[in-house]
C-alpha positions as CSV (number, residue, x, y, z in Angstrom):
1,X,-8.8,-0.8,-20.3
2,X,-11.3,2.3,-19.8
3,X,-9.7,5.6,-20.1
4,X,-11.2,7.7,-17.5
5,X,-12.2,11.2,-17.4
6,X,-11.4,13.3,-14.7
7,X,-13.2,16.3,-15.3
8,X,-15.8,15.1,-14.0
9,X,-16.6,12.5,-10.8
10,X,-17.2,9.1,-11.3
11,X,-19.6,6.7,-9.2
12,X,-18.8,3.2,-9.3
13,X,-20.8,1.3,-6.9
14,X,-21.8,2.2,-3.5
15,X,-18.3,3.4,-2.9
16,X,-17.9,6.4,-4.9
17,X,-14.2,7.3,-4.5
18,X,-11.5,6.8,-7.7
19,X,-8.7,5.8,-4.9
20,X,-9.1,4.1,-1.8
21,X,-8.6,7.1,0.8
22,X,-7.2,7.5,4.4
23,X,-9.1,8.5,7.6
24,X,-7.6,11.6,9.4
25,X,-8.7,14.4,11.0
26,X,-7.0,17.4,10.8
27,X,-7.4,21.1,10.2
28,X,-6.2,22.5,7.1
29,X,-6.1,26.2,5.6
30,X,-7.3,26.6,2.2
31,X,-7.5,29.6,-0.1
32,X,-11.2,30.4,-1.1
33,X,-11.7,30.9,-5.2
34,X,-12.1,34.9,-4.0
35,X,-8.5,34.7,-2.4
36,X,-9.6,34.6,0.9
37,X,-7.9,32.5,3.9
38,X,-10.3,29.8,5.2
39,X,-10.0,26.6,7.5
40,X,-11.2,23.4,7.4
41,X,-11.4,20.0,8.6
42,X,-10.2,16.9,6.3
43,X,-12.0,14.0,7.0
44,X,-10.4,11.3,4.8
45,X,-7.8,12.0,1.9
46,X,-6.1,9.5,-0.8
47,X,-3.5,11.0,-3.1
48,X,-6.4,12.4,-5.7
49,X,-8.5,14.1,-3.3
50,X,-10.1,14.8,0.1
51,X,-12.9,15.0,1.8
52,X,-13.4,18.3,4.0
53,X,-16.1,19.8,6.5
54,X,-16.9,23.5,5.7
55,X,-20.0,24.9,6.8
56,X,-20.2,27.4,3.8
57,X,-20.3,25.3,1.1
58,X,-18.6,25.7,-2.3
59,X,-19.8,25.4,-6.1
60,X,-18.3,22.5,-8.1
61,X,-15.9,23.5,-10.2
62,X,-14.4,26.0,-7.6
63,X,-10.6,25.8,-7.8
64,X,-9.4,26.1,-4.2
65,X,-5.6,25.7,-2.8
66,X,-4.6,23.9,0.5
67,X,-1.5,24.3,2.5
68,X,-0.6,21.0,3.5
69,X,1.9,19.2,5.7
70,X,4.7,17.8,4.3
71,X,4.1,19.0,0.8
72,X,3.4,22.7,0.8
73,X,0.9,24.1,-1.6
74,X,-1.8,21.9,-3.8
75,X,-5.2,23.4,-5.7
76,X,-8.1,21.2,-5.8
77,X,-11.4,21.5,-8.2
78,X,-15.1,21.0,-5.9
79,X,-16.5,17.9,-7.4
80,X,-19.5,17.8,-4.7
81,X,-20.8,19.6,-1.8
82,X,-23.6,19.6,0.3
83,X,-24.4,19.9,3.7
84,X,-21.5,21.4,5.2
85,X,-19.0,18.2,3.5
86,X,-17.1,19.2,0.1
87,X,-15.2,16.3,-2.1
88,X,-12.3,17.7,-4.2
89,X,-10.0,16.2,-6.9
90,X,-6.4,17.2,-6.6
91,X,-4.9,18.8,-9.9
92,X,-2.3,16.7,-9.6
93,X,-1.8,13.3,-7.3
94,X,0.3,13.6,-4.1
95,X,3.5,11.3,-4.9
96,X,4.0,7.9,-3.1
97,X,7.2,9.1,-1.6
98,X,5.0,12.1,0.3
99,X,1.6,10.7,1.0
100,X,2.6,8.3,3.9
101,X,4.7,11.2,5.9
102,X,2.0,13.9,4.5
103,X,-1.0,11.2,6.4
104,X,1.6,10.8,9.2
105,X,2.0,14.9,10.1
106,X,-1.5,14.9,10.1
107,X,-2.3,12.4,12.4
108,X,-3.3,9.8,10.4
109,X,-2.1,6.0,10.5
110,X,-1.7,5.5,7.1
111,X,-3.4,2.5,6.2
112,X,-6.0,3.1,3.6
113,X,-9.5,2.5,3.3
């Protein structure tokens, strides 16, 4: 089996996403590398990452920390961003036993894509 790195982002495909992720749509706060309070919307997360819409963009490698539903605090590293969309990697996964009610509080079905 291939050991993968995740330092860096990995493009398999047309689908370039390490885990399959969930569609929501929610508003999130997030602290900016500077230490300033910022919102933002999530577009689709899986228990490595997220998708978000933020109009100012971020540099990759930006270290960023969301306040989530369900489980609280959780920094992320920008792996891409351009026009207006961010991806970030999750320093650590979200746990089985909290992503399904974490995708539930915020409005998401839970069914993965």
């Amino acid at each position: 089996m291939r050991k993968i790195d995740t330092s860096k982002a990995h493009y398999v495909g047309l689908d370039q996403r390490i885990a399959p992720r969930s569609d929501v749509y929610a508003r999130l706060p997030f602290v900016m590398p500077d230490g300033q309070q910022e919102m933002c919307t999530c577009v689709n997360i899986s228990a490595d990452g997220l998708l978000m819409r933020f109009e100012r963009g971020l540099e990759i490698g930006d270290l960023i920390v969301f306040r989530m539903p369900i489980i609280g605090r959780i920094a992320a590293k920008v792996v891409w961003s351009l026009a207006g969309k961010t991806g970030v990697q999750f320093e650590t996964s979200i746990s089985a036993e909290d992503y399904l009610p974490m995708i539930r509080a915020m409005g998401g079905r839970g069914d993965v894509n």
